[in-house]
PLY file of the C-alpha trace (Angstrom):
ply
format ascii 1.0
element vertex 121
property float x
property float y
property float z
element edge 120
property int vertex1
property int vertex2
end_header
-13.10 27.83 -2.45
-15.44 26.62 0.08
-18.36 24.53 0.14
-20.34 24.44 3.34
-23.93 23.71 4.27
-25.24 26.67 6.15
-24.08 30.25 7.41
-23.29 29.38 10.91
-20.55 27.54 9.34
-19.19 29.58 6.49
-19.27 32.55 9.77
-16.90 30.65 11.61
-13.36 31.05 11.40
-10.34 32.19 13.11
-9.43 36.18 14.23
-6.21 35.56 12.29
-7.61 34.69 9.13
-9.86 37.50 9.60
-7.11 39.85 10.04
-5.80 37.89 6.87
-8.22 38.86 4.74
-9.81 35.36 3.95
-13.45 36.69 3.03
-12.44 39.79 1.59
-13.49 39.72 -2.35
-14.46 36.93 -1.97
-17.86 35.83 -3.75
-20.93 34.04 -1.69
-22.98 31.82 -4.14
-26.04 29.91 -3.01
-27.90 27.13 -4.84
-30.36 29.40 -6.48
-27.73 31.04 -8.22
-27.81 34.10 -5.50
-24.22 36.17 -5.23
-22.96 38.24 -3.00
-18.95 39.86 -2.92
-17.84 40.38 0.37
-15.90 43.48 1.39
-14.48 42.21 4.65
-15.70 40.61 8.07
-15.99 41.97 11.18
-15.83 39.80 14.39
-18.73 39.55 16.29
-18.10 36.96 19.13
-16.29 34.06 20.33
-17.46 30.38 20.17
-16.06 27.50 21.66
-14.81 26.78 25.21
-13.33 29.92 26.77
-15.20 32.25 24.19
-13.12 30.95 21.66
-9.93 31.53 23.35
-7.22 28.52 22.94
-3.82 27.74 24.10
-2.54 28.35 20.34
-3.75 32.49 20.82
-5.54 32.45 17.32
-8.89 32.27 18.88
-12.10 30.72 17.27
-14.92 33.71 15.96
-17.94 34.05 14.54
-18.08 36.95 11.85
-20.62 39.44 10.09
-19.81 39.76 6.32
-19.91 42.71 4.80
-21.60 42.95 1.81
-20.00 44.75 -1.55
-22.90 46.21 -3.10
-26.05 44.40 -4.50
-27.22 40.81 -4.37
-26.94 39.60 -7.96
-27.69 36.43 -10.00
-24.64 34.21 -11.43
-25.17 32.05 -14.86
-24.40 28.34 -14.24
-22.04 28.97 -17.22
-20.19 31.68 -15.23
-20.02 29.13 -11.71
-19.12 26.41 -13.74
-16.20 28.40 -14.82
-14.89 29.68 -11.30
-14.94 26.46 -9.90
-13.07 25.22 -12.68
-10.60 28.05 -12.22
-10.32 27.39 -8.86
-9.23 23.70 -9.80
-6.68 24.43 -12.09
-5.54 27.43 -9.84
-4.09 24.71 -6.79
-2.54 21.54 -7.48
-4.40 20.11 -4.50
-7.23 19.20 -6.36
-5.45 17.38 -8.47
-3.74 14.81 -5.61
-8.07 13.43 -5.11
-8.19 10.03 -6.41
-11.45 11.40 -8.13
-10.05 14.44 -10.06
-10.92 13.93 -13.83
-14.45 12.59 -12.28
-14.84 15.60 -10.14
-14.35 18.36 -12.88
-16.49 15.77 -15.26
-19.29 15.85 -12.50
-19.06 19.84 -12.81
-19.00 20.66 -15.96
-22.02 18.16 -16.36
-24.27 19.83 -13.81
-26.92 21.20 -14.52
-28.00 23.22 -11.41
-26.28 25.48 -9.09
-27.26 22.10 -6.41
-25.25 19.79 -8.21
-22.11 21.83 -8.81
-22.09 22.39 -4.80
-23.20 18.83 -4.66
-19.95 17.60 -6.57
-17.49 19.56 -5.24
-18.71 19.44 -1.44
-18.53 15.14 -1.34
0 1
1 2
2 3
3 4
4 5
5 6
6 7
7 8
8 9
9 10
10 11
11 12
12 13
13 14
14 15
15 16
16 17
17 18
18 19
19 20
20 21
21 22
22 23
23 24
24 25
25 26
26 27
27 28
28 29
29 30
30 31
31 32
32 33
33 34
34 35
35 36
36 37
37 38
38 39
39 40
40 41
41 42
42 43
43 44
44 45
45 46
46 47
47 48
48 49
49 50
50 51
51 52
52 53
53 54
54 55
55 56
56 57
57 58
58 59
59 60
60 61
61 62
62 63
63 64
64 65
65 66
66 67
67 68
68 69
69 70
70 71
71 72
72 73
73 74
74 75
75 76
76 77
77 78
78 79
79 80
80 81
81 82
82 83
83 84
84 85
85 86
86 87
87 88
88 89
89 90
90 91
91 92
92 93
93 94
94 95
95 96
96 97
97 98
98 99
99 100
100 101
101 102
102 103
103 104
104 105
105 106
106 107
107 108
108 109
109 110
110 111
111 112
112 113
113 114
114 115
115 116
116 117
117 118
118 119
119 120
């Protein structure tokens, strides 16, 4: 699960996690409760010094997603509920000094905002 801030930056990755499959099913969410499952991405450019080339060969991309069907609403219920999934799904979480406030601060939210708000701090 990612939070980020705008497009350009959810669109920028790397070609091997594109050829991983990182966006595909996954499930775009913005703070009006908009969603949107992803199919795949396709590589449209470069970015970066070198068009995205580095000395590593996994080179830096920006990516169109492409969409799974129809733009469709979530339920806060239903967010609250992935997010909380995705917690319990990797112990990660769980090593923040913050974790029983963090899944507090979700589960008290009452907006699409302030669940992106709590987990993206």
């Amino acid at each position: 699960m990612w939070v980020v801030r705008s497009n350009d930056i959810l669109t920028r990755t790397t070609k091997v996690s594109v050829k991983n499959g990182v966006f595909s099913g996954a499930v775009v969410v913005d703070a009006d409760a908009n969603a949107q499952k992803i199919l795949s991405a396709k590589i449209r450019s470069g970015y970066g010094p070198l068009f995205g080339y580095n000395i590593f060969l996994n080179r830096n991309v920006i990516v169109d997603l492409i969409p799974d069907g129809e733009t469709f609403k979530m339920d806060l219920g239903e967010i609250k509920q992935k997010v909380i999934a995705d917690f319990n799904s990797w112990s990660g979480w769980a090593t923040r000094g913050d974790w029983p406030e963090l899944k507090a601060n979700v589960m008290r939210a009452n907006s699409v905002f302030q669940v992106i708000e709590a987990i993206g701090e």
